[in-house]
N, C-alpha and C positions, 0 to 999 in steps of 0.2 A: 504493500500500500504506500511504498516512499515515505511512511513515517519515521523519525527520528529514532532514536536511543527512549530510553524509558527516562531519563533526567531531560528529555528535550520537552517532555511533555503533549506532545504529538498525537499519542492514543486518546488521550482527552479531548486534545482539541479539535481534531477533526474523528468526531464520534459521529455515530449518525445523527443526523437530521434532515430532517423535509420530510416530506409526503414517504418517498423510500428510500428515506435511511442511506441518505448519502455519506462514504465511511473513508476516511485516510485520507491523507494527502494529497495522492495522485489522484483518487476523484475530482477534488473538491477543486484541485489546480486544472483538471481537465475539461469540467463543466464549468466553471468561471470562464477560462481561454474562450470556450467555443460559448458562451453562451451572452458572454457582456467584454471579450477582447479583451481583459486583463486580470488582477486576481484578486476581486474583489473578495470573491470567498473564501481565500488563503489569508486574507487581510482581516476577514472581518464575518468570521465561519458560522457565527448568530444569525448573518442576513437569514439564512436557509430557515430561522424559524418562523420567519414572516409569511403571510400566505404568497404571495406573489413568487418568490424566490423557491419558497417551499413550491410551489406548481410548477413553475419555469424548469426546476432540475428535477422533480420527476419526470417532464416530459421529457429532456432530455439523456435521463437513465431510459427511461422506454426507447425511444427513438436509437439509440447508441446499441442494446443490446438485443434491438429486432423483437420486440415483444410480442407484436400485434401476429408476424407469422404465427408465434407460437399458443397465441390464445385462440385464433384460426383454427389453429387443429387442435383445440381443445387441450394439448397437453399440458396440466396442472402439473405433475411430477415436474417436467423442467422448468417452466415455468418459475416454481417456489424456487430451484436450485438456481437459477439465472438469477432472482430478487435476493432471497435472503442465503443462498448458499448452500442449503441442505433442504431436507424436509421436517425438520422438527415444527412440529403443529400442523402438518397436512391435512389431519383428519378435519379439522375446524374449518383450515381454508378452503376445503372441498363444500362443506355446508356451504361457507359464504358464499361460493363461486356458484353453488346450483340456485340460490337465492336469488344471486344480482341475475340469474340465467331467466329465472322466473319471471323476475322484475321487465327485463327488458324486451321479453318476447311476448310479455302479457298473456301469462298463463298462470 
């Protein structure tokens, strides 16, 4: 994640935040570059809890890691492992995902 030493304080400070849990260094320096052309949110890693900033870099985590194919084809399993890394709590986010499925197909 290009975070520092554990005396750098690094793991703190770029913890997650925003909508998905935008986490380390090299996120936070790669979705600022591409997102506002400099490093705001290496500068100043709070923005992310505001909503604007907070939405701005989920859409850019989506966009970056090709979400939409894989919500497309339905695959939940990667899906969770593309977001959060693993599948701890899949069973839950399966609930939610047939809910929002429900919601939006109006059924």
């Amino acid at each position: 994640m290009a975070n520092g030493n554990e005396q750098s304080g690094d793991g703190w400070k770029f913890r997650g935040r925003g909508i998905l849990q935008i986490t380390g260094r090299d996120n936070y320096t790669r979705c600022s570059r591409e997102l506002f052309g400099d490093d705001c949110l290496v500068e100043d890693p709070d923005l992310l809890r505001q909503a604007a900033y907070a939405t701005l870099s989920a859409c850019w985590f989506w966009h970056k890691n090709s979400l939409n194919q894989i919500c497309d084809k339905g695959d939940i399993v990667l899906l969770s492992k593309r977001i959060n890394g693993g599948t701890i709590g899949l069973e839950d986010r399966i609930h939610h995902w047939n809910v929002a499925l429900d919601i939006f197909e109006g059924e």
